[in-house]
N, C-alpha and C positions, 0 to 999 in steps of 0.2 A: 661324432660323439663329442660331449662338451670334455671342456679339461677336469671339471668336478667328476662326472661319472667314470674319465680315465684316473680318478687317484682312490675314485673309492673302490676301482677295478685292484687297484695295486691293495689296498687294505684291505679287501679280499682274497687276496693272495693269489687273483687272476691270472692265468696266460694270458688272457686275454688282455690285459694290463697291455704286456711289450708289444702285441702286434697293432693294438690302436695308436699306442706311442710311436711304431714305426710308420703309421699309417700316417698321420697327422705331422709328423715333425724329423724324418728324419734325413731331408733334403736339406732342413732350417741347420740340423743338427752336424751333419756333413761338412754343409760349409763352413760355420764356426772351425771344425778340426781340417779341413783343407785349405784355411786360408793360416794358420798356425805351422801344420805340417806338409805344405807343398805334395802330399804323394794318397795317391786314392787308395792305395790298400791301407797303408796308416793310420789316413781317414776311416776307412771303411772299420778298424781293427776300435778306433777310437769310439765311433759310433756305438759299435756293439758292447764297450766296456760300462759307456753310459746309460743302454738299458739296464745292465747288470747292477750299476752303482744304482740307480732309480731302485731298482727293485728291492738294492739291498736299505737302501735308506729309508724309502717309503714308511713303512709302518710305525716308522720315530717322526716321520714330517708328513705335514699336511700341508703343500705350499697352495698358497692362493694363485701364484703364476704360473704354471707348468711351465712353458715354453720358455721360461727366465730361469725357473730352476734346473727344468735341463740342459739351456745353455750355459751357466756356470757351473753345470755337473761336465761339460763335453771340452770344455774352454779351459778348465783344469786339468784330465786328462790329457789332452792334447799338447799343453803346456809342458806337462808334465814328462811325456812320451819325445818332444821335442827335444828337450833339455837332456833327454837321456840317452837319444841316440846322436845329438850334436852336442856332447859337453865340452870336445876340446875343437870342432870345426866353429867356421863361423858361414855357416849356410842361412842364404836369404832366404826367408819366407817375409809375406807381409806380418808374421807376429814376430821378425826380428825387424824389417822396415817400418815399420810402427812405434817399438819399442826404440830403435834407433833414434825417430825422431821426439821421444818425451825423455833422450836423454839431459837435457837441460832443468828440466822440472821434476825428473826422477833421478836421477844420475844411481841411484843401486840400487836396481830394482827389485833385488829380493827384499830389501831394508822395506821398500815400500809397500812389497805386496803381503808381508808381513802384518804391515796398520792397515793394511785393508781388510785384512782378518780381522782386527781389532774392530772395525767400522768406523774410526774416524776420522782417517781420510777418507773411504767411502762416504761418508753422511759431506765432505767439505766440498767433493767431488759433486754430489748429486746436488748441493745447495750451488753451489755455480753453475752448472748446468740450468738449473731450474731459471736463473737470469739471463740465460741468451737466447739470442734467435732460436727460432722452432728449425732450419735450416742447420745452422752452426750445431743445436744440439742433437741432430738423425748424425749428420756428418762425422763429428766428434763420436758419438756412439759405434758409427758402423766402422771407422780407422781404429779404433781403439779399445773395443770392447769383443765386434765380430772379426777384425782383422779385416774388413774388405780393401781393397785396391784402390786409389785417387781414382782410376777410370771405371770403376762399377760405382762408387760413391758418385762421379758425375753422372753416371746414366740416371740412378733412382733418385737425382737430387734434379735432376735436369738444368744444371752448372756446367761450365768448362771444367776442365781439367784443369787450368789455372787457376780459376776461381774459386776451387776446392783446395788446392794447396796454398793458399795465400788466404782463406778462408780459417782453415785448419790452423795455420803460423800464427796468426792472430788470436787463437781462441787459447793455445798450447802459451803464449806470450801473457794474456790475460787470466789463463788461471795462474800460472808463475806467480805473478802478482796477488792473486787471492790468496795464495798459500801461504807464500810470503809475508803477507798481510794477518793472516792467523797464524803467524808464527814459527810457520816451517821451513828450515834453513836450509834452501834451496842450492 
């Protein structure tokens, strides 16, 4: 089923909406929340919250990407469920191993994902992305957006291990500078 006929499912006010959405996406959607929250029922808890969110937002949004809208519907959650059962631990997951390493170009992360709300660090983010390698920019995406691991990002990028992490330094080193360069006091 296409992602048009799963939203017009939800704007119908389908059941059939959630089990196509689980059909289609919820291995995609899984990992986004197991690479944030290290633990499969969490995951599994997060999953299910993001149909719920979908279902409940659907008939106010009509996204053209499914599979983008759910993953910032499942990446928020997740986030969000993270922070709530780790607010005074410091448990490693890769969305703290991640976040640890853009602490140089974020250094307060909520200050930042604040203007991300806003969109314009997302718009400054997606305009520097758009100037790098097609490489640098899955890699970048898959560390920092889906939380994947330096050695899953080397599997589907088919790099070493080191050459994703030195890869990665470089790209976190030159957006510093983009940011910097429009303004943002790094």
């Amino acid at each position: 089923m296409t992602d048009k006929e799963i939203v017009d499912l939800y704007w119908q006010r389908s059941q059939q909406a959630i089990s196509e959405t689980q059909t289609k996406y919820e291995s995609y959607l899984s990992k986004i929340a197991y690479n944030v929250l290290s633990d499969y029922d969490d995951s599994a808890e997060a999953v299910n919250d993001t149909y719920l969110a979908a279902w409940n937002s659907m008939p106010d949004n009509r996204p053209d990407s499914l599979s983008a809208y759910l993953g910032k519907i499942a990446r928020r959650i997740a986030i969000d469920a993270f922070r709530k059962t780790n607010a005074q631990k410091r448990v490693k997951s890769e969305y703290s191993l991640s976040y640890d390493e853009m602490d140089d170009i974020c250094p307060d992360s909520k200050s930042v994902e604040d203007e991300v709300i806003t969109g314009e660090l997302d718009r400054l983010i997606d305009e520097f992305l758009r100037g790098e390698r097609y490489e640098a920019r899955v890699a970048f995406l898959g560390r920092y957006y889906r939380f994947d691991s330096i050695e899953t990002i080397a599997d589907y990028t088919g790099m070493s291990v080191g050459s994703v992490k030195t890869m990665l330094s470089r790209v976190r080193a030159k957006l510093k500078n983009y940011l910097e360069s429009a303004g943002y006091s790094l």
